[in-house]
C-alpha positions as CSV (number, residue, x, y, z in Angstrom):
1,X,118.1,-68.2,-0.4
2,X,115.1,-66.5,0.6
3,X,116.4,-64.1,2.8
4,X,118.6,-62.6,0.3
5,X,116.1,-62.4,-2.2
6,X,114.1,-60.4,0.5
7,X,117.3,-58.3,0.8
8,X,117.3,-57.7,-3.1
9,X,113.6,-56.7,-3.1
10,X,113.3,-52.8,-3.8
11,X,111.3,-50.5,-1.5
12,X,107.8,-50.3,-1.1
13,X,106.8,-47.0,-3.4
14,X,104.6,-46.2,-0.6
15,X,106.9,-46.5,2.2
16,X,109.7,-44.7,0.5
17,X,106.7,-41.4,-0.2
18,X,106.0,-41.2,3.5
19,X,109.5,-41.5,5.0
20,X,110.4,-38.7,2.3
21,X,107.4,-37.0,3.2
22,X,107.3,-37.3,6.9
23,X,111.0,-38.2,7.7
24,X,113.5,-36.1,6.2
25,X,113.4,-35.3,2.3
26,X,116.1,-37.4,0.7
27,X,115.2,-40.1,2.7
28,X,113.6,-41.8,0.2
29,X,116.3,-41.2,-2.6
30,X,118.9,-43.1,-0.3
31,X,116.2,-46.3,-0.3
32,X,115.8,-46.6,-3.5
33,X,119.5,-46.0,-4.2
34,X,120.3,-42.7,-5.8
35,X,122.6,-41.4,-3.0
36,X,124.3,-38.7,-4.8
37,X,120.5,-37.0,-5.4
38,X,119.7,-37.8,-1.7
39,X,122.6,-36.0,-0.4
40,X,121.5,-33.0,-2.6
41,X,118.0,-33.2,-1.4
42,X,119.3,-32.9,2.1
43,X,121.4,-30.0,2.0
44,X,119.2,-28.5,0.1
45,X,116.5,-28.3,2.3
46,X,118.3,-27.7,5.5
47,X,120.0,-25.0,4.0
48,X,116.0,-23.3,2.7
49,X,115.7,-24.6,6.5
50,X,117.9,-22.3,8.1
51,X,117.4,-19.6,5.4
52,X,113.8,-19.8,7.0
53,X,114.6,-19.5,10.7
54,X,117.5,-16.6,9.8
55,X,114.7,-14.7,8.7
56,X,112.2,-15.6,11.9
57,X,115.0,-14.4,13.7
58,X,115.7,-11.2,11.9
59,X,111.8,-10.2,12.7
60,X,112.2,-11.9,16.7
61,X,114.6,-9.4,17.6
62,X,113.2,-6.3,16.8
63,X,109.7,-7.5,18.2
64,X,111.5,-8.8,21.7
65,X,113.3,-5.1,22.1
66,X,109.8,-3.6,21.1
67,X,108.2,-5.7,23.6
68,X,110.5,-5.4,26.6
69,X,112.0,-1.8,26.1
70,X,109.5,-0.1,25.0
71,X,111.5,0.7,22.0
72,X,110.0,1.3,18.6
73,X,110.4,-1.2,16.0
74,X,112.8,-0.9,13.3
75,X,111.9,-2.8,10.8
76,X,108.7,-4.2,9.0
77,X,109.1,-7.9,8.2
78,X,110.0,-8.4,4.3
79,X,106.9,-10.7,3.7
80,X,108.1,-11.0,-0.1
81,X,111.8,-12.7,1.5
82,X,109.7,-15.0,3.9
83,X,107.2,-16.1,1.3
84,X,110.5,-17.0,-1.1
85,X,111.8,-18.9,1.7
86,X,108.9,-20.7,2.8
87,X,107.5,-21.2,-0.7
88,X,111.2,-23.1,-1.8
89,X,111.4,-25.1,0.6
90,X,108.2,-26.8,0.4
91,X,108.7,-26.9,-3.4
92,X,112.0,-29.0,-2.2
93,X,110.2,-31.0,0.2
94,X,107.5,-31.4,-2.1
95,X,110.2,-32.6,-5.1
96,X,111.6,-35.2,-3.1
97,X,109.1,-36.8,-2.0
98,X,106.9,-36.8,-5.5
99,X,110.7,-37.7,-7.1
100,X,111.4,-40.7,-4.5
101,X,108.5,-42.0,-5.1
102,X,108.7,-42.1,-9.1
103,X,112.2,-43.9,-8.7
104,X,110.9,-46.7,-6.4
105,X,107.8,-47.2,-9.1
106,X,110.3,-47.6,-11.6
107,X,112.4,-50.3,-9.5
108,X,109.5,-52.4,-9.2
């Protein structure tokens, strides 16, 4: 009997901010239970994710050509795209961590 009220106990507010935080955002979501918001969470951010290293990727090639052919560059980096990438996805991470948190409090 003790064991499964162990298993019934809900997750540790803290715990549940630091795996979102430091794990993978979502994380936390599918702890305290709220599994359709995790999965959100998730593709969310890896989408902002890759959104992030597309861009890294659009200013690595011009820059490698620069570098090794002695070519000039063709493009300056859009700072205002990066920033709007960058920015969102901490707002993201930033959300599902705060969020997670709030909905483990509120089990407790």
């Amino acid at each position: 009997m003790d064991q499964q009220s162990e298993k019934d106990k809900p997750p540790s507010p803290t715990l549940v901010l630091v795996l979102s935080l430091f794990g993978y955002p979502g994380v936390g979501h599918f702890m305290v239970g709220a599994r359709t918001l995790a999965t959100g969470f998730v593709l969310v951010f890896t989408a902002l994710t890759i959104g992030i290293i597309y861009e890294m990727w659009l200013i690595a090639g011009p820059l490698y050509r620069m570098y090794t052919q002695g070519l000039p560059m063709e493009m300056a980096p859009n700072w205002a795209r990066i920033g709007f990438w960058i920015l969102s996805t901490g707002a993201v991470w930033l959300a599902s961590g705060l969020h997670s948190y709030v909905l483990a409090k509120r089990l407790q």
